[in-house]
C-alpha positions as CSV (number, residue, x, y, z in Angstrom):
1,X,8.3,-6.3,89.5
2,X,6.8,-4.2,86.7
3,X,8.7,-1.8,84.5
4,X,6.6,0.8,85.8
5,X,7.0,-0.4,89.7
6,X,11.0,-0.8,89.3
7,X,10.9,2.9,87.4
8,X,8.9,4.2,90.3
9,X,11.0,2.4,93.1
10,X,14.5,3.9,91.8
11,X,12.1,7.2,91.6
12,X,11.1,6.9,95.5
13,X,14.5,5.4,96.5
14,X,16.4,8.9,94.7
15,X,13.7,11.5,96.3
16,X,14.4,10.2,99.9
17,X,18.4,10.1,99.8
18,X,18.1,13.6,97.8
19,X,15.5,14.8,101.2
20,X,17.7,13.4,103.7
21,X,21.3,14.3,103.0
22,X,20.7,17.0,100.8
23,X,21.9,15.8,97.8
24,X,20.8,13.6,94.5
25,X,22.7,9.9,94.5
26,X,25.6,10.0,92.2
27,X,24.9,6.2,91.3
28,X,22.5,3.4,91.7
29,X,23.2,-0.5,93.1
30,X,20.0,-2.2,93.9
31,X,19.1,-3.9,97.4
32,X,19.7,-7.4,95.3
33,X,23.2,-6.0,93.6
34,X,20.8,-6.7,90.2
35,X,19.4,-5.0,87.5
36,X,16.6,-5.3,84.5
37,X,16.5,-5.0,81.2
38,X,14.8,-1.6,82.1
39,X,17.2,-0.3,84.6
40,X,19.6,1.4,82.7
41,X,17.0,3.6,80.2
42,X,15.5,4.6,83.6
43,X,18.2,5.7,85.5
44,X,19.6,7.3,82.5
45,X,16.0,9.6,81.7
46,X,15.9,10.5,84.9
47,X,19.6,11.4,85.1
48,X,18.4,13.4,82.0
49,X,15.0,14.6,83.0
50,X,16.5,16.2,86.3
51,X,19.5,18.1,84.6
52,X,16.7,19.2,81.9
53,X,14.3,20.9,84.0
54,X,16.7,22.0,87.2
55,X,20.0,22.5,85.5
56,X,19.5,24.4,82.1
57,X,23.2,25.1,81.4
58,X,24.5,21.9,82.6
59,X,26.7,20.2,80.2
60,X,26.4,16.2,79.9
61,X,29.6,15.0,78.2
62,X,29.3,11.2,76.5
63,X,32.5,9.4,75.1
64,X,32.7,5.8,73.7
65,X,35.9,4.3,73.3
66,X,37.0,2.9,70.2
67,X,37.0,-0.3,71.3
68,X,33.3,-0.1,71.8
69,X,31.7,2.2,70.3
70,X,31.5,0.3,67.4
71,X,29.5,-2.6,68.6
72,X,26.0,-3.3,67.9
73,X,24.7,-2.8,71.0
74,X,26.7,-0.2,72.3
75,X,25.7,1.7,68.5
76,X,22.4,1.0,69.3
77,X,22.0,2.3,72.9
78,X,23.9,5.4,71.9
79,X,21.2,6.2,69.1
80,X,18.5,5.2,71.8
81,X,20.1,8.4,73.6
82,X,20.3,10.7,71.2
83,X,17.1,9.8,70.5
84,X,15.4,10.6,73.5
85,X,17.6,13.9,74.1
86,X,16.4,15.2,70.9
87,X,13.1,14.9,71.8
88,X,13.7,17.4,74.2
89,X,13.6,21.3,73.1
90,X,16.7,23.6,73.5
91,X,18.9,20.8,73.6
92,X,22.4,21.1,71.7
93,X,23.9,18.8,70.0
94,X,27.6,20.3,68.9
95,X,29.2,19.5,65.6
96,X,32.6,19.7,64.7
């Protein structure tokens, strides 16, 4: 499977549990209990992308533990984030 056929399969698979009980999934296991290297970034945009445009003063809360926020690739996927939430307008960021 593609990228763009797994991004549109979780798509589908979200817009026909949201239609028939009424409400968005809260989390996402596959039919093969697997994922891709692309899995992750697209259930997290979407995640995103849906609070974005239907819940404007939602509030998204992110903590790393010390343990791991300090790891490369934890580091890096946290600035892949931040990253793609700034690159959204009206977004805040607060600051101590």
């Amino acid at each position: 499977m593609t990228p763009e056929q797994e991004q549109a399969t979780i798509r589908h698979c979200i817009e026909v549990l949201e239609k028939q009980t009424g409400q968005r999934p809260q989390g996402w296991l596959s039919p093969i209990l697997a994922w891709t290297a692309h899995t992750d970034d697209f259930l997290v945009q979407d995640i995103f992308d849906y609070l974005y445009a239907g819940e404007p003063l939602s509030l998204l809360v992110m903590t790393l533990h010390c343990h791991f926020g300090g790891r490369p690739l934890m580091s890096a996927q946290m600035h892949k984030l931040l990253r793609y939430f700034s690159g959204h307008p009206g977004v805040w960021f607060p600051s101590p």
